[in-house]
C-alpha positions as CSV (number, residue, x, y, z in Angstrom):
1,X,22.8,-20.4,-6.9
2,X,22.1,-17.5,-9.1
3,X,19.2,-16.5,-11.4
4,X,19.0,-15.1,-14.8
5,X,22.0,-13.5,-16.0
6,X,21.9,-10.8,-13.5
7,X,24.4,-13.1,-11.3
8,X,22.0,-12.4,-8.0
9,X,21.3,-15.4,-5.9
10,X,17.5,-16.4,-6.3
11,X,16.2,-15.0,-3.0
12,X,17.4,-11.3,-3.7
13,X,16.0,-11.5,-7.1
14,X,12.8,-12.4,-6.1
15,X,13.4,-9.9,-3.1
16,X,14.2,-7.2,-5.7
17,X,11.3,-8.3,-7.7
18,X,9.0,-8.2,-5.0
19,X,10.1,-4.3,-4.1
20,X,9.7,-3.7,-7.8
21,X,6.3,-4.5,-7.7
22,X,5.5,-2.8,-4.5
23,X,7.2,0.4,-6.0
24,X,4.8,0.0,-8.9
25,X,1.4,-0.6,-6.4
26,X,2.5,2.4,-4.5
27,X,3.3,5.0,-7.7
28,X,0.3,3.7,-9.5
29,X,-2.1,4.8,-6.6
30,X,-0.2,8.5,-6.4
31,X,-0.5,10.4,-3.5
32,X,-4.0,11.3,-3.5
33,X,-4.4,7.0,-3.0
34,X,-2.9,7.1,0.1
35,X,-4.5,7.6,3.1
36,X,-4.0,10.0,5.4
37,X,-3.9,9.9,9.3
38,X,-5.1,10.9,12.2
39,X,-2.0,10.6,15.4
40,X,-2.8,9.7,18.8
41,X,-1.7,7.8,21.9
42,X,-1.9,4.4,22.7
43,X,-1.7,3.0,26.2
44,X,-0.9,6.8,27.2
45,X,2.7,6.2,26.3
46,X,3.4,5.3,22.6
47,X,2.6,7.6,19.6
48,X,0.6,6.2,17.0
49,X,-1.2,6.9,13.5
50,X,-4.5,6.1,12.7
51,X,-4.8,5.1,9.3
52,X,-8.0,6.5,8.0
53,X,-10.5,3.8,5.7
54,X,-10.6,3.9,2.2
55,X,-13.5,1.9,1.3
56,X,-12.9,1.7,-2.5
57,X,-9.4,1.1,-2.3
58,X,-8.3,-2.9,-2.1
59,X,-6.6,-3.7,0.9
60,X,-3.3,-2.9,1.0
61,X,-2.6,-3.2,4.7
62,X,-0.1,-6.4,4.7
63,X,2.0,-4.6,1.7
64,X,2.1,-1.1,3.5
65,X,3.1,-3.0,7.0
66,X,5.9,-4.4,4.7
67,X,7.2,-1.1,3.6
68,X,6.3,0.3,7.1
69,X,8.8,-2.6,8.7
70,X,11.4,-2.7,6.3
71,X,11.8,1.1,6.7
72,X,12.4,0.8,10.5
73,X,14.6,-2.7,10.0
74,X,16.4,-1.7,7.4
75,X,17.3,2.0,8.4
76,X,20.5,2.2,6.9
77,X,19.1,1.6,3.7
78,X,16.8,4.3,3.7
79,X,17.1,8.2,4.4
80,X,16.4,9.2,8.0
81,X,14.5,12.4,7.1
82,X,11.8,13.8,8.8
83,X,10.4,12.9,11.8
84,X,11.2,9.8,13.7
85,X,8.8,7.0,12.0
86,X,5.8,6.1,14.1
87,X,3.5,2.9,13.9
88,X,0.1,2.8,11.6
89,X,-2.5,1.0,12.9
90,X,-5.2,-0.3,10.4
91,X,-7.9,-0.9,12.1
92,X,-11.7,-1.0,10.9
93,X,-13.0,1.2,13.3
94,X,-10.7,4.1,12.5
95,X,-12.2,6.7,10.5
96,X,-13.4,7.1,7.0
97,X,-11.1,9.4,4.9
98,X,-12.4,12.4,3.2
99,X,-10.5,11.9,0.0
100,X,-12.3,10.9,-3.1
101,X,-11.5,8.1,-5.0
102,X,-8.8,7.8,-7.5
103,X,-9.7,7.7,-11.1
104,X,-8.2,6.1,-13.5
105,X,-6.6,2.6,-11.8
106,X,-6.7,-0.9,-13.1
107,X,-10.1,-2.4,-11.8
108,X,-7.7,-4.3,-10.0
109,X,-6.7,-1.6,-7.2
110,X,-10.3,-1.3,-6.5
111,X,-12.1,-2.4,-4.0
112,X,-14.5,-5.6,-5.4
113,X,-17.8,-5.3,-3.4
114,X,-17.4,-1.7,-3.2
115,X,-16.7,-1.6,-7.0
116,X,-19.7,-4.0,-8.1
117,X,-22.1,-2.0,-6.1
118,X,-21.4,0.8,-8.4
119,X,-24.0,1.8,-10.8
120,X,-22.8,1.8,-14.8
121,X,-22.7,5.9,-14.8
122,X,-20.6,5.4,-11.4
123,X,-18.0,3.0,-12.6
124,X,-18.0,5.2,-16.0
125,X,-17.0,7.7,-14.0
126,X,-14.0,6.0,-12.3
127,X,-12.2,5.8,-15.9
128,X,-11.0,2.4,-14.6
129,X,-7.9,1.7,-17.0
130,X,-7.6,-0.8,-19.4
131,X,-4.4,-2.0,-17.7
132,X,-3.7,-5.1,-16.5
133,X,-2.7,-5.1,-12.7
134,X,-1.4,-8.9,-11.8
135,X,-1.8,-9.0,-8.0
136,X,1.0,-10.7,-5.9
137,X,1.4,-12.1,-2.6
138,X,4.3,-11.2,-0.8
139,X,5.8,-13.4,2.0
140,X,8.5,-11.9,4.5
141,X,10.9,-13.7,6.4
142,X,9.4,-12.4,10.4
């Protein structure tokens, strides 16, 4: 069965839709929206990074862990440069980034409690665009 006129069976469309979207979450938060990491060893074999908190940033974790999987899964599909791709752990007790927040983002890449408990001047300040941001849920075959 296909969809739309593109001739692509349903599932890769919505596939291809879904990595659209994903694309789109990760360019609108830029580079200074990612977190950055902290590496260190777990069970004093395996390499691992810590991915440091971003406490106005929504939760991202299940999308990145998509990306993260899909990367290692799929690695004909994409470029092998650079080092040899090591795990992220999200975890609540790993460290609070330094990085400020981003400016600038659909209210919906924000964090909610931490973006209520702004003051007026505060959220102001975050030049939160007028852009609408539908969020998605993305499911993945295991």
């Amino acid at each position: 069965m296909t969809s739309g006129d593109q001739g692509l069976p349903e599932e890769s469309a919505a596939d291809l839709a879904s990595w659209k979207w994903l694309h789109r979450l990760i360019k609108m938060f830029g580079k200074h929206g990612m977190s950055s990491e902290e590496s260190s060893v777990e069970n004093g074999v395996e390499n691992v990074l810590r991915v440091k908190q971003m406490n106005w940033q929504r939760n991202i974790d299940r999308k990145l862990d998509i990306i993260d999987r899909e990367c290692i899964l799929d690695c004909d599909i994409f470029v092998p440069q650079g080092s040899k791709p090591l795990s992220r752990k999200r975890a609540h007790d790993n460290p609070a980034t330094s990085r400020k927040q981003v400016t600038g983002l659909p209210v919906a890449l924000y964090n909610s409690p931490w973006f209520l408990q702004l003051t007026e001047r505060q959220a102001e300040a975050l030049q939160p665009s007028e852009e609408v941001f539908v969020w998605k849920k993305i499911a993945v075959a295991a």
